[in-house]
C-alpha positions as CSV (number, residue, x, y, z in Angstrom):
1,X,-206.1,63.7,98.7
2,X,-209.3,64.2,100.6
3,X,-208.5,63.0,103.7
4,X,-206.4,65.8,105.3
5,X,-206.7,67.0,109.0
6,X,-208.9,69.8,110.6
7,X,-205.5,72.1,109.8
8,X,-205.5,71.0,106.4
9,X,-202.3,68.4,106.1
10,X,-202.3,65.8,105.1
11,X,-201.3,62.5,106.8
12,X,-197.7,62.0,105.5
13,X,-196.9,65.7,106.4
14,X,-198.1,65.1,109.7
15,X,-195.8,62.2,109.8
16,X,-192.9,64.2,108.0
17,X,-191.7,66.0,111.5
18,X,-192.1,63.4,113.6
19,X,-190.3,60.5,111.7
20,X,-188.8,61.6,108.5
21,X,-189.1,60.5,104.6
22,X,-189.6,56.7,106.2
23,X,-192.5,57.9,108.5
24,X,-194.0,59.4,105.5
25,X,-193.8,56.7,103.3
26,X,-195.0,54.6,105.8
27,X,-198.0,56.8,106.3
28,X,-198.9,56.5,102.8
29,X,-200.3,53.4,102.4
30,X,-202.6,53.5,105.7
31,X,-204.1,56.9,104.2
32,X,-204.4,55.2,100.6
33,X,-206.0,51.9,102.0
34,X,-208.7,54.4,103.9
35,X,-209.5,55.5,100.2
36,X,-210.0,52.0,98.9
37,X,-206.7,51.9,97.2
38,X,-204.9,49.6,98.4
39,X,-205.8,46.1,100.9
40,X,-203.6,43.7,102.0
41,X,-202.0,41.4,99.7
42,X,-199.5,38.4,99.8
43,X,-197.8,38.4,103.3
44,X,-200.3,40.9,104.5
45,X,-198.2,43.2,102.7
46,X,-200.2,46.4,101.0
47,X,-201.4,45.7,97.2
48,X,-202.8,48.3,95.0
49,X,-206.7,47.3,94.6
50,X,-208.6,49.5,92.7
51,X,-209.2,52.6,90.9
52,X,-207.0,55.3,91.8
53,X,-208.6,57.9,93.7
54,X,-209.1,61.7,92.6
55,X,-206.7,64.7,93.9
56,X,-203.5,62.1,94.8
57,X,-200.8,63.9,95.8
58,X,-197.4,63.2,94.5
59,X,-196.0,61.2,97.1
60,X,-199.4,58.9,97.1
61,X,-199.4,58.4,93.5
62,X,-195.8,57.5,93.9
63,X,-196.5,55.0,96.4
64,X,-199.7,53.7,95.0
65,X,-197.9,53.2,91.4
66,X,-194.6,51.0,93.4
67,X,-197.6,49.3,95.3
68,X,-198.9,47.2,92.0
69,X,-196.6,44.9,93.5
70,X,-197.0,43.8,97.1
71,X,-193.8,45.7,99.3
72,X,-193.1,45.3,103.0
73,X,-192.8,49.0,104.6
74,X,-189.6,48.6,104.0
75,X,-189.0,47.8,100.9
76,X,-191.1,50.7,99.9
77,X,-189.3,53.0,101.9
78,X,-186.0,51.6,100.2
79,X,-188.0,51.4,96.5
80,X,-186.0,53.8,94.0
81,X,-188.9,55.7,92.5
82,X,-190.0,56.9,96.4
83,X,-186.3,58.0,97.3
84,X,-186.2,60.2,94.1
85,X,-189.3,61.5,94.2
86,X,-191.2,60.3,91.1
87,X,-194.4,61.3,90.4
């Protein structure tokens, strides 16, 4: 993903220390709605929302692929294919 920091992480692995898995989940969406992946949807709950952007890393394709369906924070912290890890 292109939207890392000026040390070159990206923003779930800045989250990561701070907060855990859920922080970086959480993250997720924020840095894929910055790339025009995903807007608000039903509840104001994130929705996948167009074309899925170049050089996705495996957590944000993960997220973006549970996101065709509109999920509260946490339901996609608690969705099976983010806990295991699915690309």
């Amino acid at each position: 993903m292109a939207g890392g920091t000026e040390i070159g992480w990206e923003p779930h692995q800045v989250a990561l220390p701070g907060g855990g898995p859920p922080a970086a989940v959480t993250v997720a969406p924020v840095a894929l709605h910055l790339l025009g992946a995903v807007e608000n949807g039903p509840r104001r709950t994130p929705c996948a929302a167009g074309p899925e952007p170049e050089g996705l890393g495996p957590l944000e394709g993960t997220v973006l692929d549970c996101l065709h369906e509109p999920l509260t924070a946490r339901e996609l912290v608690r969705h099976p294919d983010v806990r295991l890890g699915r690309p």
